[in-house]
N, C-alpha and C positions, 0 to 999 in steps of 0.2 A: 065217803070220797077217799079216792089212794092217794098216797102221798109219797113223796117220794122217800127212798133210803136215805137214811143218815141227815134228816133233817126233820127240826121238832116242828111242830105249830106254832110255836111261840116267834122261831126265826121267821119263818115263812111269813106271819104275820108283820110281823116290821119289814121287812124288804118291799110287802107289795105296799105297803104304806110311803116307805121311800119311793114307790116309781110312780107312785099315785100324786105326790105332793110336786112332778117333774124332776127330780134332785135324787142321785143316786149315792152311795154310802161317802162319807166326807172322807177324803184323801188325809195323809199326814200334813200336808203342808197347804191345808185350809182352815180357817180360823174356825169354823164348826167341828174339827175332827175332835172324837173323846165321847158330843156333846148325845150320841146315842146310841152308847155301848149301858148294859143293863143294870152296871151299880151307879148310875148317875143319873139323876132327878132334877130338872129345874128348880124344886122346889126346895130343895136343900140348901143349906146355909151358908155350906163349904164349896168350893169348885176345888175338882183336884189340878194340882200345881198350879196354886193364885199368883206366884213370881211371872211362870212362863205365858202364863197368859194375859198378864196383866204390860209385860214386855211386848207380845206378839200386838194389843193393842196399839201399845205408842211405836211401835212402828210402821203401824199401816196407818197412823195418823199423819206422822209426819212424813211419810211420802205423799199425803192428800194434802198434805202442806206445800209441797214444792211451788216455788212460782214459777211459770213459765216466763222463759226468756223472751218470747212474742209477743205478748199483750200485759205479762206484770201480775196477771191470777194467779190463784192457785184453785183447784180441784175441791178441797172441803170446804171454802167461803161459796162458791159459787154451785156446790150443790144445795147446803143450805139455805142462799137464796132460790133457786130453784123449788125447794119442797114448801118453804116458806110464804113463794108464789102462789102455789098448787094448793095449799091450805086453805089462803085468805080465799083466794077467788073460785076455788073449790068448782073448776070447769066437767063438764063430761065427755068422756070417753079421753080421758089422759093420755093413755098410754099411747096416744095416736098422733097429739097434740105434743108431744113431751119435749121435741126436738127444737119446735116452733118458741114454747115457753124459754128453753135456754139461752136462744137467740135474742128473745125479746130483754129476758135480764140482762146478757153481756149489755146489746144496745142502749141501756137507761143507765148501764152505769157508765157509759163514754158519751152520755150525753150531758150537754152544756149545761152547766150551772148557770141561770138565770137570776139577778138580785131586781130586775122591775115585776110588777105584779100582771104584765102579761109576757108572754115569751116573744120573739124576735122573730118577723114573716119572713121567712125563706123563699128567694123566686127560687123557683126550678129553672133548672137550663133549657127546657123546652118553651117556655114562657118569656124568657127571656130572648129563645132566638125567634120567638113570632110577634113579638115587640119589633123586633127591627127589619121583619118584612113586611110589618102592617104597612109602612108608608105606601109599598106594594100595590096592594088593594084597594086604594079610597083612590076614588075618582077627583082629580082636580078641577078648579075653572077653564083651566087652560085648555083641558080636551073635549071641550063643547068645541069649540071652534079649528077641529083637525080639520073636518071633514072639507071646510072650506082651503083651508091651508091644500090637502089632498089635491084639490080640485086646480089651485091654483097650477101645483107644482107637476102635477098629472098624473102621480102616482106616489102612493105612501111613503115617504124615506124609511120605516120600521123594517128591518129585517126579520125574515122569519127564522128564528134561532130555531124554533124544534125538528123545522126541517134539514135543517145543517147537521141540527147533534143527532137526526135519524141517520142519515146516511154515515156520518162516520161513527156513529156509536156500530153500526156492520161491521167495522176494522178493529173495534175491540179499541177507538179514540173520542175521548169528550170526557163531559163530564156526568156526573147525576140528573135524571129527568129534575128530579126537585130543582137543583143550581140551575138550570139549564133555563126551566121556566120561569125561577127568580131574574136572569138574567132578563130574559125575553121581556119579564115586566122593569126593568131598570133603566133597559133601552129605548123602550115605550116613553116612560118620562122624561129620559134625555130627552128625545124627540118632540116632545110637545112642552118642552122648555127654551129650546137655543133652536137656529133659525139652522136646520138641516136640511139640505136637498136631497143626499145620502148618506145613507148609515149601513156598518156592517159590525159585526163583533170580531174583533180581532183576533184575540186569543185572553191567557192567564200567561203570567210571568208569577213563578213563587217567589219568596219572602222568607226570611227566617223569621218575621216577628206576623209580618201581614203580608196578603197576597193582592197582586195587581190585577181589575178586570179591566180590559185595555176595549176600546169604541171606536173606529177610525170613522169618521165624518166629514162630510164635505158641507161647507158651507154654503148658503144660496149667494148668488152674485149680489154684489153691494154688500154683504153683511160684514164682510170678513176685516176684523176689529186690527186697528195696529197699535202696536205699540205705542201709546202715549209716553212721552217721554215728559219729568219731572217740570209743572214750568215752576219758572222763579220772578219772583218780583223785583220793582223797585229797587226796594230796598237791601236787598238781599244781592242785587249788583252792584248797587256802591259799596256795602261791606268787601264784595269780591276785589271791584278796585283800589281799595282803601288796601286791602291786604297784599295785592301784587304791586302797589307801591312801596307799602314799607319793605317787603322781600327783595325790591330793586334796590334798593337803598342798604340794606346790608350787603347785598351782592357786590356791590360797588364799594363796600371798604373792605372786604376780603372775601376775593374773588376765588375758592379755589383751581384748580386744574381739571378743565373740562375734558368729557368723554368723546374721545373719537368713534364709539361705538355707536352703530345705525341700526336702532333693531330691525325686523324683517316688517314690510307692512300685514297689517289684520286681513285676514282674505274675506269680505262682507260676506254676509250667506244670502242665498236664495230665497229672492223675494216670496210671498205666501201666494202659494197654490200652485206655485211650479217647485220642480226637480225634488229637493230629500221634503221641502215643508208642505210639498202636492196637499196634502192632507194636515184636517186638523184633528190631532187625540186628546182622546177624554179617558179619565185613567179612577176609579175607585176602588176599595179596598172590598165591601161586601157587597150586595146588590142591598138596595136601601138606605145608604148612604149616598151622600151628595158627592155627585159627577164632579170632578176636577181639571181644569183643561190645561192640558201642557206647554210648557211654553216652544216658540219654533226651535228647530236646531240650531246650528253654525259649526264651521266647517272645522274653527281649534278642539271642538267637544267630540266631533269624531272622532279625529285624525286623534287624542289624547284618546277615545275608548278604544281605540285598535289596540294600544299599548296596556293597560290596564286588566284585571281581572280582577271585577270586585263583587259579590254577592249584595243583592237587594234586602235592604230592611223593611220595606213595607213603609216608611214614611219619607214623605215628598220633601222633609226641609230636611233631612239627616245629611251630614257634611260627608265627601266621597274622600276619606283619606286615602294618598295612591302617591305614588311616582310613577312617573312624572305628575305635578300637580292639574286637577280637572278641572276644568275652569268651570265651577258651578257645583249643585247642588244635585240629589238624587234626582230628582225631577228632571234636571236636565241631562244625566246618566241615563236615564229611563226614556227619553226624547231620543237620544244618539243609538241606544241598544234597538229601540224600535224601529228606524230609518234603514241601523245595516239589518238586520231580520228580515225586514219590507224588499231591501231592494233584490237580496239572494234568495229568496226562497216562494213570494210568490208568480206561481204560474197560473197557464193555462193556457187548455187546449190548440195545438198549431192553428193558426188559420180563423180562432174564434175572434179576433180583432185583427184588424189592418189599416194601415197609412190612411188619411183623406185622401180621395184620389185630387180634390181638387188642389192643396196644400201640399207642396211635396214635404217629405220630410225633412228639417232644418237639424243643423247640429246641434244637438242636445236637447233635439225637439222631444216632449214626450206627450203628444197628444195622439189618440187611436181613438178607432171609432169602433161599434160590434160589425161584425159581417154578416148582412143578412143570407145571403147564400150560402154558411158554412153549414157544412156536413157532417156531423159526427163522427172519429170513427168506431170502430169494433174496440171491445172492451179488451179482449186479447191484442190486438194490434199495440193498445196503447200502454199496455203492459208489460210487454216484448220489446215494444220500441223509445228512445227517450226522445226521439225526433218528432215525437208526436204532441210534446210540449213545451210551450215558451216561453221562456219569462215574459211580464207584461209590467214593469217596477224599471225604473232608468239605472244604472249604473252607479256605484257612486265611486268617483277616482281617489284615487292617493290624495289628494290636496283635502279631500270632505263636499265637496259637491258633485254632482250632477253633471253640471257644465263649469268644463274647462276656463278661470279667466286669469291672466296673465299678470302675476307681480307687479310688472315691472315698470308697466303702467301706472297701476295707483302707488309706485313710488315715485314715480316723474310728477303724476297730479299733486304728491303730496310737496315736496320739493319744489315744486314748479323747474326744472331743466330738461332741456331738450337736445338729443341726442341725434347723432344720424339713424338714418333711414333701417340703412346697411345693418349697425349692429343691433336694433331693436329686430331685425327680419330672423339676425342670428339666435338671438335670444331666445324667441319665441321658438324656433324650430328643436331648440335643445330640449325649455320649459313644457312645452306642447305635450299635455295629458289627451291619450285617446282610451276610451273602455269599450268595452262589445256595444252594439248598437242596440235597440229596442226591437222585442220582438226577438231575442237571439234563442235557439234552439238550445237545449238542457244536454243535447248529446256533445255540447262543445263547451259543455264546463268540464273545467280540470278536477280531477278526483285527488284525494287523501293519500300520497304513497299508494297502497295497494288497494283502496279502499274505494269504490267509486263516487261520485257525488250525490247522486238518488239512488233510491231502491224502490221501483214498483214491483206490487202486487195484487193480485184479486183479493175483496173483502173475504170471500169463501172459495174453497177450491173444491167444496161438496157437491155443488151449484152454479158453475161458473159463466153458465147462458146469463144469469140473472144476477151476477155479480155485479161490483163497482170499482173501480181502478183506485187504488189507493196511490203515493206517491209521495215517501218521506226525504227529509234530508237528511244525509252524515254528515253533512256541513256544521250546519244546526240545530241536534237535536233539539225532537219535539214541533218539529214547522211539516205538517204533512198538508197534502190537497186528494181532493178527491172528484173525478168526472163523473157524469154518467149523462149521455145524451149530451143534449145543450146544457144541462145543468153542472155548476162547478165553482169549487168554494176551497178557500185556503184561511189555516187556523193554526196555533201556537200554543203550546201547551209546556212550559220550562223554565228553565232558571236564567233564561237570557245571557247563554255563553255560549260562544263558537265551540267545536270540537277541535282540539289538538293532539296529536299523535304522541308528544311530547309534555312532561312533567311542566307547567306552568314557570318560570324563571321570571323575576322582576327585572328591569332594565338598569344596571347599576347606575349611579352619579358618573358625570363626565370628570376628567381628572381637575386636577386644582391647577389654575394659571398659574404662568410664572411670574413671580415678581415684576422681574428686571430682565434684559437679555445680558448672559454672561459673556464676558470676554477681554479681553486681554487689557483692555483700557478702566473697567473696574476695578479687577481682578489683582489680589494684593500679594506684591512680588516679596521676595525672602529677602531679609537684610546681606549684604555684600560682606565679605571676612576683608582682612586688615590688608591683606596683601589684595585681593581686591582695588579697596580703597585708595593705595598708594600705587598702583598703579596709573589709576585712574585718575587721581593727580600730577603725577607725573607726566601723562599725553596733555593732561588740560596747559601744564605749562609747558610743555612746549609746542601746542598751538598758540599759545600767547607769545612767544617767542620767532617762532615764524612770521606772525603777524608784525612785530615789533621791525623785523629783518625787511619786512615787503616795505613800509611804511618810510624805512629810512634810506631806502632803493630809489624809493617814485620821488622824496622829497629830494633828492642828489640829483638825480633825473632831469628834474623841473629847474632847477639854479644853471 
């Protein structure tokens, strides 16, 4: 065999041994280097330079030493577990596995120290979140007896949520099919729980801590529960008179100085099932938990959340700190934010409801019926045009209602006096709230500075035969509707706050009253200087001397 010039057999021979074993000649600055040049023998007793290599060890030790700033290892404890692993349990095909083995050691060593003789069951979080949709799935007692309920009432109150989240889930709005049919099964229960005629889902209001799933519901006639108010006994009324006796009796040995101040009377709210309380809500935080029913509005919890801007905590008794103070509780923040939502932002199709013909419309009526003649229109039409929808939610005025009703009255009832004719006629024409009528077209709301008030669009503009008319508000984010045909449905999706152009600003304190009125009979004059004084003495005597003069005038007079 030829071999090349200028090289023995003996080199040749170790080279192909080094490219054989993978590893080609050790560089200077690898710990192998030295270790197979021809006077050096493993088997030897000496290594040459035992200093520098016995250095070059403890230094690639203690960079294996380093602990990491991340998790607190270091590199040579954790490959030594590692081999120590691979030893005892002695798996096959390692070098495939090897990655898997590292992961397992780190995770035993940040795994819990246990001192009971069995370790501690872990739910999983998937377990735990079908723990609270099981109630979901089991059939109650109570829905044996829909079908009669059904029959009564002539047709299901359960809305079909999948069909609602189909159509706007086209617009790229809802939620998850999973939530979606949790829902659908949550509303089922409501429904064959509490005495519903109709049901719709209304939308989600988020939460910093928890989220609201909101149910607006109509009650069946005779159901609709009032307010019980507190009774009191016997006994508990003589206590009361026993107490505003002794209170008259103090009052009467020191009476202070009473207030001429008259507050404004309470403006009562609207009775249930008309104007803001039309409807009753039912408000949960996950589907599977127990439905909550809200309590009605009134018109100070409005008129006080127009002024307000406060983020929801997901719990019903959490206190609404604000300025001005709210009169109530989240629950009832969450009543007043749903009302104004309700009454601005759901619509629907022109013409799909109208007046009773036989019933004319009354002020502050809001009763409508469907129209069975109504015609759908073009999907483009209603896209193009805002006159092609209108609101179908009554007004609510500056006062917190509905319907306008006048002070000044139930401060006369309260009082008992009676006024003329004349100024109570004035009164009222000053007082006299009027809002848009029912049924008012979307193309006559006022928009945002430059901003318009809706924005329609087609779900798809790829496709637009077969489109669906979407229609959000910039009023309030997150309130969109959507038509298609007869069919059409309005839904909420947000943090339940108006949009404003402008940075939020709280309303400052009003200034601080005055004491006293100041003026010149209060009001403490400067001491008089000497010549002052003697002056002023001086006039005093002689008006007394004048006087002195008249007196001995009339008495000469008279003789």
């Amino acid at each position: 065999m030829d071999q090349s010039p200028g090289l023995n057999p003996s080199q040749g021979a170790d080279h192909t041994y080094a490219y054989e074993r993978g590893h080609g000649p050790y560089q200077p600055h690898e710990p192998g280097y030295g270790l197979d040049q021809p006077d050096y023998s493993p088997y030897d007793d000496q290594i040459p330079d035992p200093k520098a290599r016995m250095l070059a060890i403890q230094n690639a030790k203690a960079y294996l030493l380093k602990t990491s700033t991340t998790s607190g290892l270091n590199l040579y404890d954790h490959l030594a577990n590692v081999l120590t692993k691979i030893l005892d349990e002695q798996p096959t095909n390692t070098v495939d596995i090897i990655e898997n083995i590292s992961k397992d050691v780190k995770w035993a060593r940040f795994q819990k120290k246990m001192d009971t003789l069995r370790d501690e069951y872990e739910i999983p979080p998937t377990y735990e979140a079908a723990e609270k949709c099981k109630a979901l799935f089991i059939k109650e007692n109570g829905e044996e007896n829909e079908e009669i309920i059904e029959e009564e009432i002539g047709h299901s109150p359960l809305p079909n949520v999948m069909e609602t989240a189909f159509y706007f889930e086209q617009a790229g709005v809802g939620l998850s099919k999973d939530e979606s049919y949790y829902i659908f099964l949550a509303l089922k229960n409501l429904t064959s729980v509490q005495p519903i005629q109709t049901c719709r889902f209304w939308g989600k209001i988020l939460g910093l801590e928890m989220n609201y799933i909101i149910a607006e519901a109509q009650l069946r006639e005779g159901e609709e529960e009032e307010e019980a108010g507190e009774e009191v006994t016997e006994e508990e009324v003589k206590g009361m008179d026993e107490v505003e006796e002794q209170d008259e009796e103090k009052e009467k040995e020191d009476e202070p100085p009473k207030s001429t101040y008259k507050p404004p009377p309470d403006i009562p709210k609207e009775e249930n099932g008309t104007g803001a309380n039309k409807y009753v809500y039912f408000v949960c935080n996950e589907p599977g938990k127990p439905w909550v029913k809200l309590p009605p509005v009134t018109p100070a919890q409005i008129v006080c959340a127009r002024k307000i801007k406060k983020f929801f905590t997901g719990r019903l008794d959490a206190p609404v700190v604000s300025f001005p103070p709210f009169p109530g509780n989240e629950a009832n923040y969450l009543r007043a934010q749903i009302a104004r939502i309700s009454a601005g932002t759901h619509v629907s199709p022109t013409g799909f409801y109208q007046f009773p013909e036989e019933e004319e419309e009354e002020e502050g009526g809001d009763t409508y019926e469907e129209n069975p003649e109504f015609e759908p229109p073009a999907v483009a039409e209603m896209v193009d045009s805002l006159s092609t929808w209108a609101h179908h939610v009554k007004n609510i005025l500056k006062q917190g209602r509905c319907v306008w009703i006048n002070p000044q009255k139930l401060e006369e009832k309260n009082e008992e006096e009676e006024e003329d004719e004349e100024e109570e006629e004035e009164m009222d024409e000053q007082q006299a709230e009027t809002g848009p009528p029912l049924l008012t077209l979307l193309s006559e709301d006022e928009g945002i500075k430059d901003i318009p008030a809706w924005t329609a669009q087609h779900s798809t503009n790829l496709i637009p035969q077969h489109s669906v008319a979407i229609i959000q508000s910039n009023r309030w984010p997150g309130a969109y509707a959507f038509a298609s045909g007869r069919k059409f449905e309005n839904i909420y999706f947000g943090w339940g706050h108006k949009y404003s152009p402008e940075n939020y600003t709280p309303i400052l304190p009003p200034p601080v009253q005055e004491e006293y009125p100041s003026g010149p009979a209060i009001t403490e004059a400067r001491d008089p200087t000497l010549e002052e004084e003697l002056a002023f003495k001086a006039a005093q005597e002689a008006l007394a001397a004048g006087e002195e003069e008249e007196e001995e005038e009339e008495e000469e007079g008279d003789d």
